[in-house]
mmCIF file of the C-alpha atoms, coordinates in Angstrom:
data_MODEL
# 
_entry.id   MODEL 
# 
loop_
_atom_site.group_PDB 
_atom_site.id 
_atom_site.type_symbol 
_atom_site.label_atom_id 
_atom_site.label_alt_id 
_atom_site.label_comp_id 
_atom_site.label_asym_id 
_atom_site.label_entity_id 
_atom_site.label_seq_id 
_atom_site.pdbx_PDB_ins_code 
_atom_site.Cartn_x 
_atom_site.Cartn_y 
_atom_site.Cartn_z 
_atom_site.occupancy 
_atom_site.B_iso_or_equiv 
_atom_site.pdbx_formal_charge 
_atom_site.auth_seq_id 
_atom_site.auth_comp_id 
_atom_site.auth_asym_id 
_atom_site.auth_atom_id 
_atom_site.pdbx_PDB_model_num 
ATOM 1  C CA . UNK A 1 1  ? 78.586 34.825 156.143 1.00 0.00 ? 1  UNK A CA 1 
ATOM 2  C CA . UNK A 1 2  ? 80.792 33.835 153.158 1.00 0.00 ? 2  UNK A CA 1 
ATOM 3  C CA . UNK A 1 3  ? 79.392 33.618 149.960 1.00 0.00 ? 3  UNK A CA 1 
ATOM 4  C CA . UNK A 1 4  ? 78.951 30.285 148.320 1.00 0.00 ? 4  UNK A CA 1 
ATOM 5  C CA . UNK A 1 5  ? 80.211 29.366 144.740 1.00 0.00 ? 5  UNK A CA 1 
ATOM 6  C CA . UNK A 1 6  ? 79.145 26.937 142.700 1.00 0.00 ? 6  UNK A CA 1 
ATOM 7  C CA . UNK A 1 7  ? 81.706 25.525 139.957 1.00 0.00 ? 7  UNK A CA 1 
ATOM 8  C CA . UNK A 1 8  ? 79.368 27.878 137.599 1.00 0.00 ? 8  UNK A CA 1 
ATOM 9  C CA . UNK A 1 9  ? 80.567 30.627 139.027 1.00 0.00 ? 9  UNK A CA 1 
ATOM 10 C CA . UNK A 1 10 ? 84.367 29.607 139.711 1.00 0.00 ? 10 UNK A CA 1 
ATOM 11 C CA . UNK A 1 11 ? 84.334 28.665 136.480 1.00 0.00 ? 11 UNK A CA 1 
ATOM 12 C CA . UNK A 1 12 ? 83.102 32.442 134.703 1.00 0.00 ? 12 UNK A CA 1 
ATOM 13 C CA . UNK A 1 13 ? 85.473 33.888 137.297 1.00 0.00 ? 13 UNK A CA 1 
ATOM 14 C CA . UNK A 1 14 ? 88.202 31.998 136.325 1.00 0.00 ? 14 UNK A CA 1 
ATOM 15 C CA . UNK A 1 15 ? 87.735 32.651 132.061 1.00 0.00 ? 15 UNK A CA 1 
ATOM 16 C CA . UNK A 1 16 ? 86.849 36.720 133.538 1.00 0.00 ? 16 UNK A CA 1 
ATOM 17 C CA . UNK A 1 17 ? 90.558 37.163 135.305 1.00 0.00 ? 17 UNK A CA 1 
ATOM 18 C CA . UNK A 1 18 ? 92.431 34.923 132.367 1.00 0.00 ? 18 UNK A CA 1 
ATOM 19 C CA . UNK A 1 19 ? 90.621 37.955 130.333 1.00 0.00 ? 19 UNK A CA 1 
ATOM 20 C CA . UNK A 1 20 ? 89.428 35.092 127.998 1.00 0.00 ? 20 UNK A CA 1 
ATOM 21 C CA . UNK A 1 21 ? 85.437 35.643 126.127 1.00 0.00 ? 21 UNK A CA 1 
ATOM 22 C CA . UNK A 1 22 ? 83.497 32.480 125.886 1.00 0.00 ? 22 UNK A CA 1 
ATOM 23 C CA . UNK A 1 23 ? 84.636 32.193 122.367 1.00 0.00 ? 23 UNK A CA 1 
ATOM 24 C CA . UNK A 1 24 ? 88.459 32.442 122.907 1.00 0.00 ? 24 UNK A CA 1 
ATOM 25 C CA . UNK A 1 25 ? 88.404 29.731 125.514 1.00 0.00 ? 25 UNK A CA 1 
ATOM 26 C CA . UNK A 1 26 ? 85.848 27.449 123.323 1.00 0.00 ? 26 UNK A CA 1 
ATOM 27 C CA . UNK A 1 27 ? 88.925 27.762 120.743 1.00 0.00 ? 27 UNK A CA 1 
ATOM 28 C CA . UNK A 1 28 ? 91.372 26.965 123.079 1.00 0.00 ? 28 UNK A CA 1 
ATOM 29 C CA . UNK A 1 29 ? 89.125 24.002 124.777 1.00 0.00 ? 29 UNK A CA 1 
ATOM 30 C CA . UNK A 1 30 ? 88.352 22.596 121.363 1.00 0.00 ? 30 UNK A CA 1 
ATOM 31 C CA . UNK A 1 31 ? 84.211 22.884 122.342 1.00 0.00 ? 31 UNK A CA 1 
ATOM 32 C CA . UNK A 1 32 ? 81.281 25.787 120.578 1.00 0.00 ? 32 UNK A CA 1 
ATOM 33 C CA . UNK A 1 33 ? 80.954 28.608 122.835 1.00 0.00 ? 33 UNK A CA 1 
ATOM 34 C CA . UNK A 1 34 ? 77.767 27.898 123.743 1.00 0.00 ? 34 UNK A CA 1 
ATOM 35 C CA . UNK A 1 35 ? 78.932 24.537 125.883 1.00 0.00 ? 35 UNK A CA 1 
ATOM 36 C CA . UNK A 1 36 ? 80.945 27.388 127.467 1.00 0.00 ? 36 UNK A CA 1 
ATOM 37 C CA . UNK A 1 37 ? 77.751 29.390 128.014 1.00 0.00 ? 37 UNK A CA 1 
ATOM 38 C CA . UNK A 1 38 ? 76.265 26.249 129.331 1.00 0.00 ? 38 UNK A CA 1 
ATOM 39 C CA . UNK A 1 39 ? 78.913 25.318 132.091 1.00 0.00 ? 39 UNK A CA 1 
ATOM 40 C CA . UNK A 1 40 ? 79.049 28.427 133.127 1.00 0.00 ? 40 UNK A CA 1 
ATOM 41 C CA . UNK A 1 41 ? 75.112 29.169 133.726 1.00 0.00 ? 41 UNK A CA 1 
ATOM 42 C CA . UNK A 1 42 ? 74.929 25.500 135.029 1.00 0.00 ? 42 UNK A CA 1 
ATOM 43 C CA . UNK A 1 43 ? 72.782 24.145 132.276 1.00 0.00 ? 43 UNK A CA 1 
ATOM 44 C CA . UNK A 1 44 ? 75.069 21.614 131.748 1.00 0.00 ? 44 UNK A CA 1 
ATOM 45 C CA . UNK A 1 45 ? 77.990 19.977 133.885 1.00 0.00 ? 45 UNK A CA 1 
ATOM 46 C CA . UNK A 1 46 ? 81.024 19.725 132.581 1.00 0.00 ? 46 UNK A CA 1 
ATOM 47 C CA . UNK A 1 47 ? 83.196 16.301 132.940 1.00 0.00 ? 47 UNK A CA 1 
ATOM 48 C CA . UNK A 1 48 ? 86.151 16.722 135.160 1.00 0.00 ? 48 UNK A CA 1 
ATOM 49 C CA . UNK A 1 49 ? 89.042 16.469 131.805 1.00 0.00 ? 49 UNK A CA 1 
ATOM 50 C CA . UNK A 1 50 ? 87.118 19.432 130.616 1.00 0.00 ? 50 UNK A CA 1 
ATOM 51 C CA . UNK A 1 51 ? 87.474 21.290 134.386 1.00 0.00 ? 51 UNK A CA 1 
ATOM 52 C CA . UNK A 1 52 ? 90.872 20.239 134.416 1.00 0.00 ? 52 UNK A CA 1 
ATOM 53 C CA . UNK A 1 53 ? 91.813 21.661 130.503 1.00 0.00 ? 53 UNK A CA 1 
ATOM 54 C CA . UNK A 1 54 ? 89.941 24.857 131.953 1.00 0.00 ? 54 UNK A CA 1 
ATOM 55 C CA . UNK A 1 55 ? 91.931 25.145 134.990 1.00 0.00 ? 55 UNK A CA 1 
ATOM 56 C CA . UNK A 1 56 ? 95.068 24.535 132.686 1.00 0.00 ? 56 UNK A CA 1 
ATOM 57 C CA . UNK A 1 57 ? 93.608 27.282 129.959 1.00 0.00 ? 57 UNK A CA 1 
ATOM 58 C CA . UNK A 1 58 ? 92.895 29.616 132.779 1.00 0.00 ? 58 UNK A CA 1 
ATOM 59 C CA . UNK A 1 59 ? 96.458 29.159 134.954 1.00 0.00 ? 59 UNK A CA 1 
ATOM 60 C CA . UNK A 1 60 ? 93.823 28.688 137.773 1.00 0.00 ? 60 UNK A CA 1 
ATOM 61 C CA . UNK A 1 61 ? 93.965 25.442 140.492 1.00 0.00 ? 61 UNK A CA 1 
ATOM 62 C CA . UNK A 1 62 ? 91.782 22.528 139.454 1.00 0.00 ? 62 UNK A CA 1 
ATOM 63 C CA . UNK A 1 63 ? 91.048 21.913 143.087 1.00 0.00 ? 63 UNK A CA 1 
ATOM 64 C CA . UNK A 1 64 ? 89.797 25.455 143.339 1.00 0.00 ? 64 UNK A CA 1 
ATOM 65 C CA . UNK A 1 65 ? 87.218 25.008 140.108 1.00 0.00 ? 65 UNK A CA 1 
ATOM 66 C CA . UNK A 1 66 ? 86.528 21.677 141.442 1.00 0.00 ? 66 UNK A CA 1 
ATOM 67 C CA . UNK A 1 67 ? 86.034 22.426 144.914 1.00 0.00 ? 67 UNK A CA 1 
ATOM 68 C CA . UNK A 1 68 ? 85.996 25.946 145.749 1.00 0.00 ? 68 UNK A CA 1 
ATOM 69 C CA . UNK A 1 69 ? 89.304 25.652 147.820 1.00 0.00 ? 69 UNK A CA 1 
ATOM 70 C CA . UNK A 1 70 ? 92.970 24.352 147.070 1.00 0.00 ? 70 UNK A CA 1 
ATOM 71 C CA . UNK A 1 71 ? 91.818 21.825 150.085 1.00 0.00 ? 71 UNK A CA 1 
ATOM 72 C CA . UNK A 1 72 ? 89.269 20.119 148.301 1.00 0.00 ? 72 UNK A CA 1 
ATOM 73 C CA . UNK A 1 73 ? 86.261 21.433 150.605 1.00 0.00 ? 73 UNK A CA 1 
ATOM 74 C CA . UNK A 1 74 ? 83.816 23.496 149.566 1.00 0.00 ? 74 UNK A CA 1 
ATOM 75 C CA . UNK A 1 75 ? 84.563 27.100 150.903 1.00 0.00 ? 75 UNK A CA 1 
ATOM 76 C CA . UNK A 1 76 ? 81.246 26.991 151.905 1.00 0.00 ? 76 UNK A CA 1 
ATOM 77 C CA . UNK A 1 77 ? 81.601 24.049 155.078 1.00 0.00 ? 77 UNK A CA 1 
ATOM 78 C CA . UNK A 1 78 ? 83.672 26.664 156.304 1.00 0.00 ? 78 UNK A CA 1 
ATOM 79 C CA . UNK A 1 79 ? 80.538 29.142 156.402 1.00 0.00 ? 79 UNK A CA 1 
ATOM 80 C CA . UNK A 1 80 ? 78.576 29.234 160.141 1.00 0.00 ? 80 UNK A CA 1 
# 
């Protein structure tokens, strides 16, 4: 079985291989490091110009963050 993601997780993942903390990509996102905190526990969801500034911080594909694939599906579906 694959493991699912939530954007929570693609998120952290994506600041953890950029080798970003929370408070070097709240700098570069213009936003406290505890809204960082929050997207990335899911506490609060982020709106998509912030997922796409963190996909452009991060070098990572929006669709991936978004979606969990560069397809737009969740990786997920494809789980069964």
């Amino acid at each position: 079985m694959t493991p699912r993601f939530e954007l929570r997780d693609r998120l952290r993942k994506a600041r953890e291989v950029k080798q970003l903390s929370r408070d070097e990509l709240a700098d570069l996102l213009g936003v406290h490091r505890n809204t960082v905190a929050n997207y990335e526990t899911g506490r609060q969801s982020p709106t998509r110009a912030t997922v796409l500034a963190w996909a452009m911080v991060t070098d990572c594909p929006a669709e991936w963050l978004e979606h969990g694939d560069r397809r737009g599906r969740s990786l997920a579906h494809h789980a069964a």
